[in-house]
C-alpha positions as CSV (number, residue, x, y, z in Angstrom):
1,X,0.0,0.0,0.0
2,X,1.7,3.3,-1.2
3,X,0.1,6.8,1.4
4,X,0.5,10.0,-0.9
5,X,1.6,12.7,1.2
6,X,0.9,16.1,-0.6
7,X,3.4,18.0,2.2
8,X,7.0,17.8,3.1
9,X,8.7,14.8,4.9
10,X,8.7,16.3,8.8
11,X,5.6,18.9,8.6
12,X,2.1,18.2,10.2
13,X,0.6,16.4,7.7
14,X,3.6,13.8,7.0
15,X,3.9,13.1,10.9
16,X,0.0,12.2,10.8
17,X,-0.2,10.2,7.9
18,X,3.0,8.3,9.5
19,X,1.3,7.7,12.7
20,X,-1.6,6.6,10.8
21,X,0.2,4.5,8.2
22,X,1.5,2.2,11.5
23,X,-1.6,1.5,12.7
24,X,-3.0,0.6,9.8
25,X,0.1,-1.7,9.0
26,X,-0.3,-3.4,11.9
27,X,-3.7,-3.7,12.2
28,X,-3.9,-4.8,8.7
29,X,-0.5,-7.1,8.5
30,X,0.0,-5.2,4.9
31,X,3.2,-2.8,4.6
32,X,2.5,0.9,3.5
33,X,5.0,3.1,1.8
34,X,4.7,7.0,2.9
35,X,5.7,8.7,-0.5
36,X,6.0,12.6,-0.2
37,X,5.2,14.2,-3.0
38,X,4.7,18.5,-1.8
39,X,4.3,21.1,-4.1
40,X,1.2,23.3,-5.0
41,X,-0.8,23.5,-1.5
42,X,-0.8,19.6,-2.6
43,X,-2.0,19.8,-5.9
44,X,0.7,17.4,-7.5
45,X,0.4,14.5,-4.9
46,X,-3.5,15.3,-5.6
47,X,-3.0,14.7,-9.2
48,X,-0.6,11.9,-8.8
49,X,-3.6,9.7,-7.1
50,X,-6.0,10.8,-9.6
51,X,-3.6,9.4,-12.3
52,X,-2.7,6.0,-10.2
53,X,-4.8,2.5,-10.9
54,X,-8.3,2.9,-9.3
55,X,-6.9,-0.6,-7.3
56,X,-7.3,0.5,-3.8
57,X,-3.3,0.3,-3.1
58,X,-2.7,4.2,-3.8
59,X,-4.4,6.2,-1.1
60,X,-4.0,10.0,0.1
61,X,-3.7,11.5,2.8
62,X,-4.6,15.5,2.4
63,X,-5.7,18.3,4.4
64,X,-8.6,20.6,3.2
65,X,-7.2,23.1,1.2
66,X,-5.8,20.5,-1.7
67,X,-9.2,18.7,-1.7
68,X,-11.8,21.9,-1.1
69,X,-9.6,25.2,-1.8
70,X,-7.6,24.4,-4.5
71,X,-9.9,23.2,-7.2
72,X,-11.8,26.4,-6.2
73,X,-9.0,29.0,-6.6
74,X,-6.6,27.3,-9.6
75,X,-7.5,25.7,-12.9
76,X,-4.2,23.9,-12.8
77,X,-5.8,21.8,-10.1
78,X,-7.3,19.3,-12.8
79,X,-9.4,17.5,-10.3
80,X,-12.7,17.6,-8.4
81,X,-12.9,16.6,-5.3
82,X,-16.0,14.9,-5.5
83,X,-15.9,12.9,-8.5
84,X,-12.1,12.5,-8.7
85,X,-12.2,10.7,-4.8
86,X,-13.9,9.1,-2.6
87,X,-13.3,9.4,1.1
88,X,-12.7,6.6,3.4
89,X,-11.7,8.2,6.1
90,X,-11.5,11.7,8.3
91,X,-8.3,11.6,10.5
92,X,-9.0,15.5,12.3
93,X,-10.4,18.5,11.8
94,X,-8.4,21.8,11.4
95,X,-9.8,25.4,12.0
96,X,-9.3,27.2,8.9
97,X,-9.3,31.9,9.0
98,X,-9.7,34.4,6.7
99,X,-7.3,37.3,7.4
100,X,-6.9,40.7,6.1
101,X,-3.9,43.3,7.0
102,X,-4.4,44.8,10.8
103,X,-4.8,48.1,8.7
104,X,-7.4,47.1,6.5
105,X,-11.1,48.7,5.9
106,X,-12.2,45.6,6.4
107,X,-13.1,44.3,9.7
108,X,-15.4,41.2,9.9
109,X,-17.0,38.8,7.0
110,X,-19.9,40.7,5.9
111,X,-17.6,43.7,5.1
112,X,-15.4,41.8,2.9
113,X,-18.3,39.5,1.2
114,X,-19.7,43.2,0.9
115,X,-16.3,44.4,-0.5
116,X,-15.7,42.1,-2.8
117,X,-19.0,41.7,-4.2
118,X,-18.8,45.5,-4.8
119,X,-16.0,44.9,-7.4
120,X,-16.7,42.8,-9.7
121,X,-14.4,40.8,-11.4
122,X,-11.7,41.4,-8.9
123,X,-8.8,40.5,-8.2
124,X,-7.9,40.8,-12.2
């Protein structure tokens, strides 16, 4: 069994997925193989799965923004979520923020919903 990490070797998600990849090797009595592959806010270990044999031994392990934020914000992503995947498993769950600059106008959600919506086709 091969785990597709779309992060670094050492960061959060890799340390997870390791921890995870144990158990399941023991509990299963079936080796698993952590392959990194980072890059893109895990857009190419996202595509990598897509393109591996629907066989069940490739599996990934991603956070939210490759699999919900990406295909959203970047045509390269060349996947959907929904029909490109199908979830076995939810491991956590990670608070996710929208920020603006201390300085900003802006202030709370409605004001930048508001401000965005009153520019239309921004950012360009």
């Amino acid at each position: 069994m091969t785990l597709i990490v779309p992060t670094a070797a050492a960061g959060g998600t890799d340390v997870f997925a390791r921890l995870f990849a144990e158990r399941l090797q023991k509990s299963m009595g079936q080796p698993f193989v952590i392959d990194n592959k980072p890059g893109a806010n895990g857009m190419l270990g996202s595509q990598f799965v897509k393109r591996a044999a629907p066989d069940g031994y490739t599996l990934l392990f991603t956070y939210a923004a490759a699999q919900v934020a990406n295909p959203n914000l970047y045509a390269s992503a060349n996947y959907d979520p929904v029909k490109d995947f199908a979830a076995i498993v939810q491991i956590g769950r990670v608070g996710n923020l929208v920020l603006v600059r201390a300085d900003s106008a802006v202030k709370t959600l409605k004001e930048f919903v508001d401000t965005v919506k009153g520019r239309p086709g921004w950012p360009s």
